[in-house]
Residue frames as qw, qx, qy, qz and C-alpha x, y, z in Angstrom:
[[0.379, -0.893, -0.190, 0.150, 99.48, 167.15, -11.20],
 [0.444, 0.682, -0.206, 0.543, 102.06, 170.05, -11.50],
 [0.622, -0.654, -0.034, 0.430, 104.44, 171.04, -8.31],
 [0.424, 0.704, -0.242, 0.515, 106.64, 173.78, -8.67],
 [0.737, -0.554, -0.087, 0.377, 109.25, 174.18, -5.65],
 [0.215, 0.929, -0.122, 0.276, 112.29, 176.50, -5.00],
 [0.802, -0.490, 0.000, 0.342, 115.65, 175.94, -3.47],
 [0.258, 0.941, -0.192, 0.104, 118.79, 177.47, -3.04],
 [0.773, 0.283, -0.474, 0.312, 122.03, 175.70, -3.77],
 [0.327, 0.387, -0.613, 0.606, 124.36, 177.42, -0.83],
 [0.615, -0.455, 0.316, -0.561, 121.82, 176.77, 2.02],
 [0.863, 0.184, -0.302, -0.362, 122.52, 172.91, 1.12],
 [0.916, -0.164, -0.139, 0.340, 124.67, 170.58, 3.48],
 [0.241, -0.887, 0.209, 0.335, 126.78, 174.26, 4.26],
 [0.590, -0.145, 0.372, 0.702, 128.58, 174.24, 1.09],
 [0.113, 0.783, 0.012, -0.612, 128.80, 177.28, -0.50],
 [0.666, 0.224, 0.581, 0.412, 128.79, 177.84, -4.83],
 [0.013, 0.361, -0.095, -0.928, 129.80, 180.32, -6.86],
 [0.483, 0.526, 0.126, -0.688, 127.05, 181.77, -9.31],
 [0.281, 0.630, -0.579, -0.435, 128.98, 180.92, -12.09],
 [0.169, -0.024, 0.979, -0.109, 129.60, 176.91, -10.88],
 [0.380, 0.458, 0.682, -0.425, 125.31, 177.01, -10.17],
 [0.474, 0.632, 0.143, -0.597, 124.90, 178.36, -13.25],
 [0.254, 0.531, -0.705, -0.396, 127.16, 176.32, -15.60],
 [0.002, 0.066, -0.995, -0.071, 126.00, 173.09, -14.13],
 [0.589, 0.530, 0.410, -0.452, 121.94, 173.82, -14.79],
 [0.638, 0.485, -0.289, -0.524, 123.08, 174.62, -18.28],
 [0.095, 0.495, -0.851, -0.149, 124.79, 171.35, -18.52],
 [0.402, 0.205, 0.823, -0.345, 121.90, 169.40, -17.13],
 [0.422, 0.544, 0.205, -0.696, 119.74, 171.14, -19.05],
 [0.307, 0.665, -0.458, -0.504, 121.58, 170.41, -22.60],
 [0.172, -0.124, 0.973, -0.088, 122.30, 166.72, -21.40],
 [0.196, 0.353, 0.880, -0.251, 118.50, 166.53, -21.49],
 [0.293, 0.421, -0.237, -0.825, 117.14, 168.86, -24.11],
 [0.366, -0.133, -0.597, -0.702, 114.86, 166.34, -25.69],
 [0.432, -0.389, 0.226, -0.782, 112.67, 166.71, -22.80],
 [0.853, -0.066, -0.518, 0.005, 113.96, 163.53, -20.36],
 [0.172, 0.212, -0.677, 0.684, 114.69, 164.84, -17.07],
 [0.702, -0.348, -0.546, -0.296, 112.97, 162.72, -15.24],
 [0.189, -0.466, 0.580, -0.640, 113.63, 162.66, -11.01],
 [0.467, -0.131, -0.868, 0.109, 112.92, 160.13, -8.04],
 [0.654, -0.721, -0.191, -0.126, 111.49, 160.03, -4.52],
 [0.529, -0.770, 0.355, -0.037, 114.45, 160.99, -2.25],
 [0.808, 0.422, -0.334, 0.241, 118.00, 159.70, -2.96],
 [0.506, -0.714, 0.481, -0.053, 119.45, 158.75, 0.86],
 [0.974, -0.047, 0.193, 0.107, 120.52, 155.82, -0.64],
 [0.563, -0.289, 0.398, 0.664, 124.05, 154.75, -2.06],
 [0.360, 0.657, -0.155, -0.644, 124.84, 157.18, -4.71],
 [0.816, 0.254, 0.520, 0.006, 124.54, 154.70, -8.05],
 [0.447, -0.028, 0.465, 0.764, 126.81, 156.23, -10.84],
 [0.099, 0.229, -0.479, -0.841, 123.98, 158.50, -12.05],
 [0.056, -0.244, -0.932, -0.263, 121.71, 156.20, -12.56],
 [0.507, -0.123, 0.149, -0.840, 117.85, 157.11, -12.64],
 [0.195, 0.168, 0.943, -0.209, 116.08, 153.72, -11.10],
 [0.224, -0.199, -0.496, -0.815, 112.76, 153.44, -13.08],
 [0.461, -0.429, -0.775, 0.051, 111.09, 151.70, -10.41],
 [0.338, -0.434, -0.320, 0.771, 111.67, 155.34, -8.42],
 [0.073, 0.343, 0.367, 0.862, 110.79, 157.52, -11.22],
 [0.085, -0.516, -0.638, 0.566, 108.07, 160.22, -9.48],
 [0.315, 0.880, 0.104, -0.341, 108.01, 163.59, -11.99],
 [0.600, 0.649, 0.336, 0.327, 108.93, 165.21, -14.81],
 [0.005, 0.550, 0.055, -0.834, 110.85, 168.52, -14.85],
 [0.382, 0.830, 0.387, 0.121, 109.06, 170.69, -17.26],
 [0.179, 0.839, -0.040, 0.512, 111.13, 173.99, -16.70],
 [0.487, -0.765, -0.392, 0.156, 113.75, 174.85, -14.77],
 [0.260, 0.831, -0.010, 0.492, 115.03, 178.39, -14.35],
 [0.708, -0.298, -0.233, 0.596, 117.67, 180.35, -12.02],
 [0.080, 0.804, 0.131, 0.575, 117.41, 183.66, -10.45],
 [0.212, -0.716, 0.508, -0.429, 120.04, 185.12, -7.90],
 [0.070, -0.252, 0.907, -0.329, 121.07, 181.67, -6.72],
 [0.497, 0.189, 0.605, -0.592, 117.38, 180.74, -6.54],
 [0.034, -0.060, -0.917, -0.394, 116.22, 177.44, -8.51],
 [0.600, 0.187, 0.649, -0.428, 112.77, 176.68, -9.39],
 [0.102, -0.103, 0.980, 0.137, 111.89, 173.70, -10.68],
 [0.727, 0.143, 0.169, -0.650, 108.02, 173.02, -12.15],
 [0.015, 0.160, -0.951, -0.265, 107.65, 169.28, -12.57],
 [0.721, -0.034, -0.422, -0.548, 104.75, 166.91, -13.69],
 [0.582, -0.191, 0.765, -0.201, 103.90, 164.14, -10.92],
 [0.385, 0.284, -0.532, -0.698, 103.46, 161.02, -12.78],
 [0.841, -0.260, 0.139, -0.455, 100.94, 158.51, -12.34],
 [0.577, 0.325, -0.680, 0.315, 103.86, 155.95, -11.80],
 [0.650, -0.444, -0.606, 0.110, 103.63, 154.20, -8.43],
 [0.412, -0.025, -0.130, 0.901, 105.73, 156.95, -7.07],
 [0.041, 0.384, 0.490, 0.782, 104.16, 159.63, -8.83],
 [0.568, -0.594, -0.429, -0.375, 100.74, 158.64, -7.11],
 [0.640, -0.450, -0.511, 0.354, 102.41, 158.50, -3.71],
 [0.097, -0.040, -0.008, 0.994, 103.89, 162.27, -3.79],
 [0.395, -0.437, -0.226, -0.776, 99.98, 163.22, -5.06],
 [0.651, -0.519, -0.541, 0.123, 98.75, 160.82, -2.43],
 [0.415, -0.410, -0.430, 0.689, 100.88, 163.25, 0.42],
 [0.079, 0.267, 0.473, 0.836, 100.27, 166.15, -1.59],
 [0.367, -0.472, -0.496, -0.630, 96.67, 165.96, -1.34],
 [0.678, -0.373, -0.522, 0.359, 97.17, 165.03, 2.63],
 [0.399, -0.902, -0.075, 0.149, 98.62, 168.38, 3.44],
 [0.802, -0.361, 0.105, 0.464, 101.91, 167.54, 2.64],
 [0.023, -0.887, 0.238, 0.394, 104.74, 170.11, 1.38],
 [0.867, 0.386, 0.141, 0.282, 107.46, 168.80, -1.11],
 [0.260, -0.784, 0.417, 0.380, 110.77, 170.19, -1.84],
 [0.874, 0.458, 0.015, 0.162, 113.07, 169.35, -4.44],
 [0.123, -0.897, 0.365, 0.219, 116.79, 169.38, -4.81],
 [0.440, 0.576, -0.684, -0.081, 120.04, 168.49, -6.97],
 [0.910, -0.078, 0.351, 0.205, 121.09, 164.61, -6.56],
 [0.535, 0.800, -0.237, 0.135, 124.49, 166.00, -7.96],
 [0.885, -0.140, 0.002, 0.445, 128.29, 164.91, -7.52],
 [0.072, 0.952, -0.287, 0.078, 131.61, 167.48, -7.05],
 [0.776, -0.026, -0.274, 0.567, 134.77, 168.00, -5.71],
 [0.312, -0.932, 0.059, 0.178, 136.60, 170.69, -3.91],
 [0.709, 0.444, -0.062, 0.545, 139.37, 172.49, -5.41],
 [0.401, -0.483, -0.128, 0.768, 141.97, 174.86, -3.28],
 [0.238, 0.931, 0.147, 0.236, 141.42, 178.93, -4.08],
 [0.613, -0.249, 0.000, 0.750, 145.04, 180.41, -4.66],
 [0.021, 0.941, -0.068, -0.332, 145.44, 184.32, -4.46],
 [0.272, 0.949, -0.060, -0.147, 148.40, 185.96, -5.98],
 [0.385, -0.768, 0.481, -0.172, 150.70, 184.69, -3.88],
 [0.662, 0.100, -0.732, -0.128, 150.03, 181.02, -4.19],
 [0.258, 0.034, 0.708, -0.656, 149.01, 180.92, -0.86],
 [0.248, -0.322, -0.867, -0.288, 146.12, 178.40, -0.53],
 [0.091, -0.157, 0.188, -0.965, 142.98, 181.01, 0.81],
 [0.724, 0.082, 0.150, -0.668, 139.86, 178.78, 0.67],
 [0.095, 0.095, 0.895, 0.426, 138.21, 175.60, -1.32],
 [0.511, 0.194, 0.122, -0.828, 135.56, 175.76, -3.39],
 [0.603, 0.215, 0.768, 0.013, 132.89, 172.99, -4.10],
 [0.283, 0.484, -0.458, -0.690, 132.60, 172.17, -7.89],
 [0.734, 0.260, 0.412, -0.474, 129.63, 170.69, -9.38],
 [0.355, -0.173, 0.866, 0.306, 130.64, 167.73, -11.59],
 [0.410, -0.131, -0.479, -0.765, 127.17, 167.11, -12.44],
 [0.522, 0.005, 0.197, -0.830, 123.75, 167.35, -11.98],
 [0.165, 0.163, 0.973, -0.001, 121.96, 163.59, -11.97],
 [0.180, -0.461, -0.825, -0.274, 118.42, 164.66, -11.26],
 [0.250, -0.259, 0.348, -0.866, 116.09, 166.63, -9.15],
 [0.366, -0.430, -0.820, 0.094, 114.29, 164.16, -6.52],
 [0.288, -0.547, -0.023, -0.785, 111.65, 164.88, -4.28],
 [0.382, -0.157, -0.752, 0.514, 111.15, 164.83, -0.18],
 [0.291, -0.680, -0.608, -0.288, 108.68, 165.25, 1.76],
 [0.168, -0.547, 0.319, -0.756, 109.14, 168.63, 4.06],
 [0.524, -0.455, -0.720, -0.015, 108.86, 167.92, 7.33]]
């Protein structure tokens, strides 16, 4: 079963990203994983794990995923992996789905001219995975 979904990075836990950031760390994911092995879980409340994709969690595939104006989407492949079957299992219930980054940063201070500290912005280390959660 395909799922395609759509999010947008600065609506996410109110941190805000420049274009540039959102757009350097897709390509980086992307390249990381260019012989087609981005592979995603069920939700990731849990402790964050260095990175790590848990096979026992594995759920989809990404197939493709593209960026326009800030706006991700993501087409992935459920797979028939215990997981997998539970996402089609809600799926076929009614349920919605989402996706989003399982990604790591920091914040860095934004100095003007002056050296006057004017902001911080959040900077996207990298991009683990895209998991999925059920909308509710």
């Amino acid at each position: 079963m395909k799922v395609t979904t759509t999010f947008n990075f600065n609506n996410q836990y109110g941190r805000i990203y420049d274009r540039d950031e959102i757009s350097k760390a897709l390509n980086d994911y992307v390249n990381r994983h260019n012989d087609d092995q981005m592979f995603g879980e069920i939700h990731h409340g849990r402790e964050f794990d260095d990175g790590v994709i848990h096979l026992k969690d594995v759920s989809h595939k990404i197939k493709t995923i593209n960026n326009d104006n800030d706006i991700v989407s993501i087409e992935a492949e459920l797979l028939d992996t215990p997981k997998g079957k539970l996402v089609q299992e809600m799926i076929n219930a009614g349920c919605s789905i989402s996706m989003h980054p399982r990604m790591y940063g920091h914040t860095e201070d934004v100095i003007n001219e002056d050296g006057n500290v004017v902001g911080q912005k959040t900077v996207i280390d990298n991009i683990v995975s895209f998991d999925i959660d059920i909308n509710r």
